[in-house]
C-alpha positions in Angstrom: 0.0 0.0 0.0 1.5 3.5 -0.8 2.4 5.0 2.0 1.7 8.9 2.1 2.1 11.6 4.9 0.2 14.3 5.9 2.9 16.3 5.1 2.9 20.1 5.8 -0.8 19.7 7.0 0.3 20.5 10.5 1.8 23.6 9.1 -1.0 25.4 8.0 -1.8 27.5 10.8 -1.3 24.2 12.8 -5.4 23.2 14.2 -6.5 27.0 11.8 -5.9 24.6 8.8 -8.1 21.8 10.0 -11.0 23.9 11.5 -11.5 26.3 8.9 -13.8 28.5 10.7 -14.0 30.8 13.8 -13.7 28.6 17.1 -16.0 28.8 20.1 -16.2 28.1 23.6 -16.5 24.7 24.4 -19.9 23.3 25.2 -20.8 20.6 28.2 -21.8 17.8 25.6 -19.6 17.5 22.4 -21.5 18.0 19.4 -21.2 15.2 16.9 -22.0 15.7 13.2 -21.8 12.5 10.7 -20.3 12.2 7.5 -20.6 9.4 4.5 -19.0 10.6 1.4 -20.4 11.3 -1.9 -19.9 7.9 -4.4 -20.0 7.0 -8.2 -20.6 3.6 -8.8 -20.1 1.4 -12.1 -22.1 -1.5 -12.8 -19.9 -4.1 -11.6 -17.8 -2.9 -8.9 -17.7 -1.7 -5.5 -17.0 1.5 -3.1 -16.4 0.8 0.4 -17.4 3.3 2.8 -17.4 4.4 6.5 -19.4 6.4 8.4 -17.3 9.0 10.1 -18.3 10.7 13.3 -17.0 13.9 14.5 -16.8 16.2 17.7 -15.7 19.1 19.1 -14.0 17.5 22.2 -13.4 13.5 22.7 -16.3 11.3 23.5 -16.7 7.3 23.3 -20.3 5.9 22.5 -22.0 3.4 23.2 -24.8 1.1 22.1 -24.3 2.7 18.1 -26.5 1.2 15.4 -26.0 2.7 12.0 -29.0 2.6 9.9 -28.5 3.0 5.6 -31.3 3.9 3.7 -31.1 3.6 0.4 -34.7 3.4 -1.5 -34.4 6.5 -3.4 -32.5 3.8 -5.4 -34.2 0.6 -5.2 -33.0 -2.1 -7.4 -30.5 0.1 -8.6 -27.6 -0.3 -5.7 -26.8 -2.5 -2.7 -25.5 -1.6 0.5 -23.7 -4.6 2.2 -21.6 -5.3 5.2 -18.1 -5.5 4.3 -16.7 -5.9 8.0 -18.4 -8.9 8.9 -20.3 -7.4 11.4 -24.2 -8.9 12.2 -26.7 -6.1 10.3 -30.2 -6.5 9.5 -32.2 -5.7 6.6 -35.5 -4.7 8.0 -37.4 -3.8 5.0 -36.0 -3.8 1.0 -33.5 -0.7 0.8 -32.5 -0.3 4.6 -29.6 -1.8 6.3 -29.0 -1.5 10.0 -25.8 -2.7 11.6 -25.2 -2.2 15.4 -21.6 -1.5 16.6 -20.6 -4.4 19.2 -17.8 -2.1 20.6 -19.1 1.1 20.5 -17.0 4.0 18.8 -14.6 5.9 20.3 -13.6 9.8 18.5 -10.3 10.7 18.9 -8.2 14.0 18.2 -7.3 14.4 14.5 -3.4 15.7 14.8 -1.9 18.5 14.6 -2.1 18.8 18.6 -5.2 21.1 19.6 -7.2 20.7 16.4 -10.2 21.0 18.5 -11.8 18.1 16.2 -12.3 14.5 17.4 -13.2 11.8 14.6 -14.5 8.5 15.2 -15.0 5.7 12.5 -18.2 3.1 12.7 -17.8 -0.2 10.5 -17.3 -0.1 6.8 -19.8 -1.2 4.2 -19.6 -1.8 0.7 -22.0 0.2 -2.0 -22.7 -2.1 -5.3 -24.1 -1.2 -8.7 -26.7 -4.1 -9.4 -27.0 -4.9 -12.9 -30.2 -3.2 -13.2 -28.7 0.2 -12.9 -28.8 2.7 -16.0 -26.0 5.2 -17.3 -26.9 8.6 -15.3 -29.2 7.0 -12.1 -29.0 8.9 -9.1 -30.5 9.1 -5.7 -29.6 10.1 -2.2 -28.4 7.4 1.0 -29.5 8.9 4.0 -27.1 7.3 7.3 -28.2 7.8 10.4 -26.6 6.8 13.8 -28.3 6.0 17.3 -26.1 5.8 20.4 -26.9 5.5 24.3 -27.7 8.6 26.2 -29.7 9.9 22.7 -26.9 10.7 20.3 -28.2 10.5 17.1 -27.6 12.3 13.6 -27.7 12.0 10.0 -26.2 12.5 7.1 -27.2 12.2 3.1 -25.3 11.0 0.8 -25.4 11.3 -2.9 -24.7 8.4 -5.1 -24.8 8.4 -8.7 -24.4 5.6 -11.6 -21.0 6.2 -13.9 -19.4 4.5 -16.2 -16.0 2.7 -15.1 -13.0 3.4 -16.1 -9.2 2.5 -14.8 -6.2 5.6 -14.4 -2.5 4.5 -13.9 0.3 7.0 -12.4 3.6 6.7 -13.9 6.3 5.3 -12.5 8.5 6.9 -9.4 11.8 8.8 -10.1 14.1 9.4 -8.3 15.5 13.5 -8.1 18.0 15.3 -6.0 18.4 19.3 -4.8 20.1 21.0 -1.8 17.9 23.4 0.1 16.5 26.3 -2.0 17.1 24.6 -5.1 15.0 23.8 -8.1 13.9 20.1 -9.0 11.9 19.2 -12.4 9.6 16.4 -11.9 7.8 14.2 -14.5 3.5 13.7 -13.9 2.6 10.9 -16.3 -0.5 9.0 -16.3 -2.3 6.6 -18.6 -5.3 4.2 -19.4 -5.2 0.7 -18.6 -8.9 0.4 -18.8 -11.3 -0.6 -21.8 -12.9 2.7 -22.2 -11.7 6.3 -23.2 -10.9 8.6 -20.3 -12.5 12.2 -20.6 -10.9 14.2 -18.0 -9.3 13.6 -14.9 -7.5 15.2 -11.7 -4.4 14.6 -10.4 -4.3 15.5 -6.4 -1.4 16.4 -4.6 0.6 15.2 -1.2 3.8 17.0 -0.8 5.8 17.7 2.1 6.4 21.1 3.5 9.6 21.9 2.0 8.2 20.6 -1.4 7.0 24.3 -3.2 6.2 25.3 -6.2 6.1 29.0 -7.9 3.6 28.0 -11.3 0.5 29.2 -11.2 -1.4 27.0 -13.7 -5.0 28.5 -13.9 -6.0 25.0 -14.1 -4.7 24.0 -10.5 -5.3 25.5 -7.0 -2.7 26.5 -4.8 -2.3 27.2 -0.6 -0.2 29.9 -0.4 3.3 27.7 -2.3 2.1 24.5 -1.6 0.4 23.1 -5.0 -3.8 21.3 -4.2 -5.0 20.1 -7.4 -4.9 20.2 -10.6 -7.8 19.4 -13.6 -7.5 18.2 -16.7 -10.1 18.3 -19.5 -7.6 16.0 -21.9 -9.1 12.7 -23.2 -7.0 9.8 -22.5 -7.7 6.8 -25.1 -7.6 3.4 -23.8 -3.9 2.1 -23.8 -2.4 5.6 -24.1 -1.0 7.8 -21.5 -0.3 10.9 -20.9 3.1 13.0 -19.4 4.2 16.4 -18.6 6.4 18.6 -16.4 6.4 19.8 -12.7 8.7 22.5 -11.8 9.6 22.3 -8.0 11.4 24.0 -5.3 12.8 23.3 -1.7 12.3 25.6 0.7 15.5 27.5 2.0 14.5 25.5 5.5 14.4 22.3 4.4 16.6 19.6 6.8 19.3 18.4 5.1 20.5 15.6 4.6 16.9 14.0 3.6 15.0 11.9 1.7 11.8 13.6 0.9 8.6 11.8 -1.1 5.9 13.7 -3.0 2.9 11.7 -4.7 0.2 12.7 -7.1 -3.2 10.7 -6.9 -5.2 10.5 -10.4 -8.8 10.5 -10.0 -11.7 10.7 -12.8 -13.5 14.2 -12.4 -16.8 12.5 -10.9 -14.4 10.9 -8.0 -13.1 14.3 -7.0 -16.5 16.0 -6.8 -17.4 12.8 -4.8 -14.6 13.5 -2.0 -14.8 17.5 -2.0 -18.8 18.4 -2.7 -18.6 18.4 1.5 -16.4 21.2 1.0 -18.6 23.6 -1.2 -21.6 22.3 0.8 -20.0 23.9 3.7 -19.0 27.0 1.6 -15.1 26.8 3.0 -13.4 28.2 -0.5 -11.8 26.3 -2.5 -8.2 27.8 -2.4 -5.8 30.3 -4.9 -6.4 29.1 -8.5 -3.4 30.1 -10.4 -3.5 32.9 -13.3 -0.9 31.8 -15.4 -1.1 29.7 -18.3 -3.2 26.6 -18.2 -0.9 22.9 -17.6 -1.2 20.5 -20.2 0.2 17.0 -20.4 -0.2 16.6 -23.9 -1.4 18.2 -27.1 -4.8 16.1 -27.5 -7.7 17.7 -28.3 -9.8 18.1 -25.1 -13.2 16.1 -25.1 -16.5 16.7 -23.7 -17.1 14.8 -20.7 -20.3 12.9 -21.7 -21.1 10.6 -19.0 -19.7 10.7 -14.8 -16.9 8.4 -14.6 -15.5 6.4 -11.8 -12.1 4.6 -11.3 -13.0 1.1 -10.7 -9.4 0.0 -10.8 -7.7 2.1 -7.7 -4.2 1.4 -5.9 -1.8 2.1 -8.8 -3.4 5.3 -9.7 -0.8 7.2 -8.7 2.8 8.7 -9.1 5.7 9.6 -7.1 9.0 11.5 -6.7 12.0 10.8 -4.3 14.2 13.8 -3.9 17.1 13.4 -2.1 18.2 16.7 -0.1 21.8 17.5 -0.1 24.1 19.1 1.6 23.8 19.8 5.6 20.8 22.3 7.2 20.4 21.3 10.8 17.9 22.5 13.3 18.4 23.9 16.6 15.7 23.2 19.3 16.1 26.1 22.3 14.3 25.5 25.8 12.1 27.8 27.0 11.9 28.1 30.8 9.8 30.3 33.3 10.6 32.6 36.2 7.5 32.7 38.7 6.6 34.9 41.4 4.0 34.3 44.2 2.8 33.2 47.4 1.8 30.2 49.1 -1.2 29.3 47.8 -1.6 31.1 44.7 -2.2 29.5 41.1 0.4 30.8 38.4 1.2 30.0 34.8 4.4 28.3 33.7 4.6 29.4 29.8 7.2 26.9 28.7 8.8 25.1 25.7 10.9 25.3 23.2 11.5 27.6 19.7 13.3 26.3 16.6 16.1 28.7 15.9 16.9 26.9 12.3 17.7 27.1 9.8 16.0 24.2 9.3 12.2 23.1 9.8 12.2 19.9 11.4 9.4 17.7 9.5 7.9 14.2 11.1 4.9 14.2 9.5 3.8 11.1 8.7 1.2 8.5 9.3 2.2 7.3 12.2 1.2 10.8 13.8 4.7 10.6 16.1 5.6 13.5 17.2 8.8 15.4 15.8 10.1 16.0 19.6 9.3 15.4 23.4 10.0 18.1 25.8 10.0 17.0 29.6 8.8 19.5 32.4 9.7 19.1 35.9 7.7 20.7 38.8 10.1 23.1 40.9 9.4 21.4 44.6 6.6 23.3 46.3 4.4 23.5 43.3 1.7 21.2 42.2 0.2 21.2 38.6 -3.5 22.1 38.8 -4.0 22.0 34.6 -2.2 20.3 32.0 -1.7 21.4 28.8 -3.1 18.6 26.4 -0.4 16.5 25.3 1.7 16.0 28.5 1.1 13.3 30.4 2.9 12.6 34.3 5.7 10.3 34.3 4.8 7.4 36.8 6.4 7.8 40.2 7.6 11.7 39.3 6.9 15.1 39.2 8.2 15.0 35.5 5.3 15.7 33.0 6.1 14.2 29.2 5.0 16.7 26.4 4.5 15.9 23.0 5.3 18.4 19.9 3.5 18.9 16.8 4.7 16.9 13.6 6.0 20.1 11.9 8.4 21.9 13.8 8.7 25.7 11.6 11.9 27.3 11.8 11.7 30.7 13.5 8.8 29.3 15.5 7.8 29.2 19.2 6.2 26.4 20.6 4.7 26.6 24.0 2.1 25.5 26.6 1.0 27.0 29.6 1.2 24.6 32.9 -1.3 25.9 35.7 1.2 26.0 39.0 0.0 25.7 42.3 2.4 27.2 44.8 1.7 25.1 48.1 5.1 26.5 49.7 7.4 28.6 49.0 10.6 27.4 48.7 13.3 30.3 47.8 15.1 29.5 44.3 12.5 26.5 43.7 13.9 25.2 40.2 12.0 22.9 37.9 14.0 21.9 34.4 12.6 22.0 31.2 14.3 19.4 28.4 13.6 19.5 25.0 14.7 16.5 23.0 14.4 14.5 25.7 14.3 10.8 25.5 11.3 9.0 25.0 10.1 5.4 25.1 7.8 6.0 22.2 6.3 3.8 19.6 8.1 5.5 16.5 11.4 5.7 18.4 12.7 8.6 20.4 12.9 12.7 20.2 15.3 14.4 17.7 18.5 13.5 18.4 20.2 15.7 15.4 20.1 19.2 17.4 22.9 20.7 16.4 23.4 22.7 19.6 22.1 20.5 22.5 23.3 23.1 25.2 20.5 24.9 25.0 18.5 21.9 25.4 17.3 22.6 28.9 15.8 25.5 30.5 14.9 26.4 34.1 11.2 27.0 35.8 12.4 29.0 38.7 10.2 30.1 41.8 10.6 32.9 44.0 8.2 34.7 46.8 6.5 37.4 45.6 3.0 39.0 44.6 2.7 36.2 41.8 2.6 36.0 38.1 4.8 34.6 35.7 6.6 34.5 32.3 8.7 32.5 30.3 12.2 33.1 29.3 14.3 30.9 27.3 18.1 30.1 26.3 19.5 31.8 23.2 16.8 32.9 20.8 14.3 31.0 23.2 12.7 34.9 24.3 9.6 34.9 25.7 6.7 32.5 25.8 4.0 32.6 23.9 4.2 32.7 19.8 1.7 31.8 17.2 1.9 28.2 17.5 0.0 27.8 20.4 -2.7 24.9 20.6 -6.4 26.5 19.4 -8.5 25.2 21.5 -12.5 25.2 21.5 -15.0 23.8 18.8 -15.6 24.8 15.1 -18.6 26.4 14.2 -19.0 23.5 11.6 -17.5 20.3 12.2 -17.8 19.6 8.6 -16.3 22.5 7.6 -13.4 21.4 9.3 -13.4 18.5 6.8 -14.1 20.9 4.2 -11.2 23.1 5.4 -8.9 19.6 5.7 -9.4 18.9 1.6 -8.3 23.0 1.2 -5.1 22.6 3.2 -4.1 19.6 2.8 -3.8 19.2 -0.9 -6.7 16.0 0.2 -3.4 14.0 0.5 -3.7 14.4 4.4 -7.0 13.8 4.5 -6.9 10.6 1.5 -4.3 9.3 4.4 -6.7 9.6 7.3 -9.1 7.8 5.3 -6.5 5.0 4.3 -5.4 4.5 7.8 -8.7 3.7 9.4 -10.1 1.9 6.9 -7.2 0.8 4.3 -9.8 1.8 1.2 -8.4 4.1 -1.1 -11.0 7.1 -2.0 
């Protein structure tokens, strides 16, 4: 299975990018909204789908039955469980299936996003034989849950004709930090009918840029979205053409860094972003320039809504290998507190990235790119925790995860809620970026090229209270714009709607992929 990252996702005005609309205050009960997305079916094949659920704060439910109802188009699809769950068919074009383990919604990464997303069981959506060129309808999905959570969500579903896109092969490239790198996008037809338009969707990393502005792609900010094609592919022919690239003057060196592009028929890509426009989050920059073209073909009118029924080689990739040396240094940023016994005061501490380089661990694994450790000066007792630290077992030592994308020039902080119980004069706590961590995906960075400034020092005094944060180096103040946003979206689904804008889809193609290993 290809494995993509979420890239520079995290990036994007870090949660800003996910929620794509004003936040508010938190609310007692998370609100959950469902979402099913959009599908074109051939007669023949298959889609398999999942229900997702999402929230503005975690929340696990229980007793969830999932009902399908599909008899807008009776006789014309199926709807079948594909996880061999139990469901029940209680009357021709309805399908219920109960979740034996309930579903549990999680925090979508970066850190703080604000948005919790929970998956239900997956079932697959069939074309019976019966259905005509055109056909249409709408699947309504609905959940239940204990306490009387419940929600729906309609779904459109329309009847295409099938057809099979191939990416080109994978090349291999090489640039040093600011440099250029020219990049082939092929693509072809392996199916048995002609192809009449297509899009070719985007996951690159954050150093990956690109200064075009074709005015048939869209753009976020450098980072190239999407681009559509109108060409006609005939069935055994293919298609090829020419990326210009750039690295970004931060980009770590020596690397290995992977960019894809994801081929997808024009009724496909409607099918994944039509939650987008329904939720009116724009679409992003389309480019003024002239329009890019793979070939010299004469463009065709798209006559009928086309699906790929042949997906997991439809894409295409590039390995560039960064050269030459562009190291990051992580700086610790402690705190110097004032107060007396008994009062509450805020420890603003972390780290900053003083570069040169951005430190990228985005991937699908979701590790983070560094762990900072905060120990409690003696005679203080945390009363909140920023999210993302956890207390070591046994200590007064509180384990912090970063964010995936670590931007050099950037501050990274959290604010630890300090209890003073006593006063002890000179109190020191440490705070240790890079630190060591047992972690699934291995330890912290361990390629900071100036480690001294590594650790950092909480220090408590007697005074009249307060607090601020002060750091080693460049560390400065606490605070920056890379703090967590906290609070829920307006629109949960215009977070998703915000997710296919910043993320070039690739990120959210990968969230997709992980959970349920079916490629959109």
């Amino acid at each position: 299975m290809l494995k993509h990252s979420i890239r520079w996702l995290a990036g994007l005005g870090a949660a800003g990018a996910l929620i794509a609309a004003s936040a508010t205050p938190a609310v007692a009960a998370a609100t959950i909204e469902p979402y099913f997305q959009d599908s074109t079916l051939a007669v023949g094949s298959e889609k398999v789908r999942s229900l997702f659920l999402y929230a503005d704060e975690p929340t696990s439910l229980s007793d969830v039955s999932v009902r399908y109802d599909y008899r807008s188009l009776a006789g014309k699809i199926t709807i079948a469980p594909f996880d061999q769950q139990e469901c029940a068919t209680p009357e021709p074009g309805v399908l219920v299936c109960p979740e034996s383990f309930g579903v549990t919604l999680n925090e979508l990464p970066p850190l703080g996003s604000g948005i919790y997303r929970g998956v239900t069981k997956r079932v697959a959506l069939t074309a019976t034989q019966d259905a005509q060129l055109g056909d249409s309808g709408d699947v309504v999905i609905s959940f239940e849950a204990a306490g009387g959570r419940q929600g729906s969500y309609t779904s459109r579903v329309r009847i295409g004709e099938g057809v099979d896109l191939a990416g080109g092969p994978f090349t291999d490239h090489s640039s040093k930090p600011g440099g250029k790198v020219s990049v082939p996008l092929a693509v072809s037809n392996v199916g048995d009918k002609t192809i009449t338009g297509f899009v070719a969707v985007f996951d690159l990393p954050y150093a990956i840029r690109t200064k075009d502005r074709f005015s048939n792609c869209v753009y976020s900010d450098d980072h190239l979205v999407s681009c559509q094609f109108d060409e006609e592919i005939p069935v055994g022919e293919g298609l090829t053409g020419t990326l210009n690239l750039e690295l970004a003057r931060d980009a770590y060196a020596p690397a290995n860094l992977s960019g894809y592009a994801q081929f997808m028929t024009v009724a496909d890509f409607e099918d994944l972003t039509r939650v987008r426009e329904a939720v009116g989050v724009r679409e992003g920059a389309r480019g003024n320039g002239p329009k890019l073209s793979l070939t010299a073909a004469a463009s065709g009118m798209r006559q009928a809504d086309q699906t790929d029924v042949g997906p997991g080689y439809d894409y295409t990739g590039w390995i560039i290998k960064v050269t030459g040396r562009n190291g990051t240094d992580l700086a610790a940023i402690g705190a110097t507190l004032k107060g007396r016994a008994g009062t509450v005061v805020t420890a603003t501490v972390g780290f900053r990235n003083n570069g040169p380089a951005t430190l990228d661990n985005v991937s699908e694994e979701w590790e983070a790119a560094t762990h900072t450790l905060v120990e409690l000066p003696p005679g203080t007792t945390a009363v909140e925790v920023p999210v993302g630290c956890q207390l070591r077992p046994g200590t007064r030592t509180y384990q912090c995860a970063s964010e995936m994308l670590l931007v050099a020039g950037e501050t990274y902080t959290v604010d630890f809620r300090l209890r003073i119980d006593r006063v002890v004069p000179n109190a020191n706590g440490t705070v240790w970026v890079n630190a060591p961590c047992e972690c699934p995906a291995g330890g912290g960075f361990r390629g900071d090229i100036k480690p001294a400034n590594d650790r950092a020092v909480i220090l408590v005094n007697p005074g009249q209270g307060g607090g601020s944060g002060d750091g080693d180096g460049d560390g400065g103040s606490g605070g920056g714009g890379s703090l967590p946003i906290t609070g829920s979206p307006t629109s949960l689904l215009a977070g998703i709607g915000g997710l296919l804008l910043a993320a070039g889809l690739g990120g959210y193609l990968l969230t997709r992929r992980r959970s349920t290993r079916f490629v959109a």
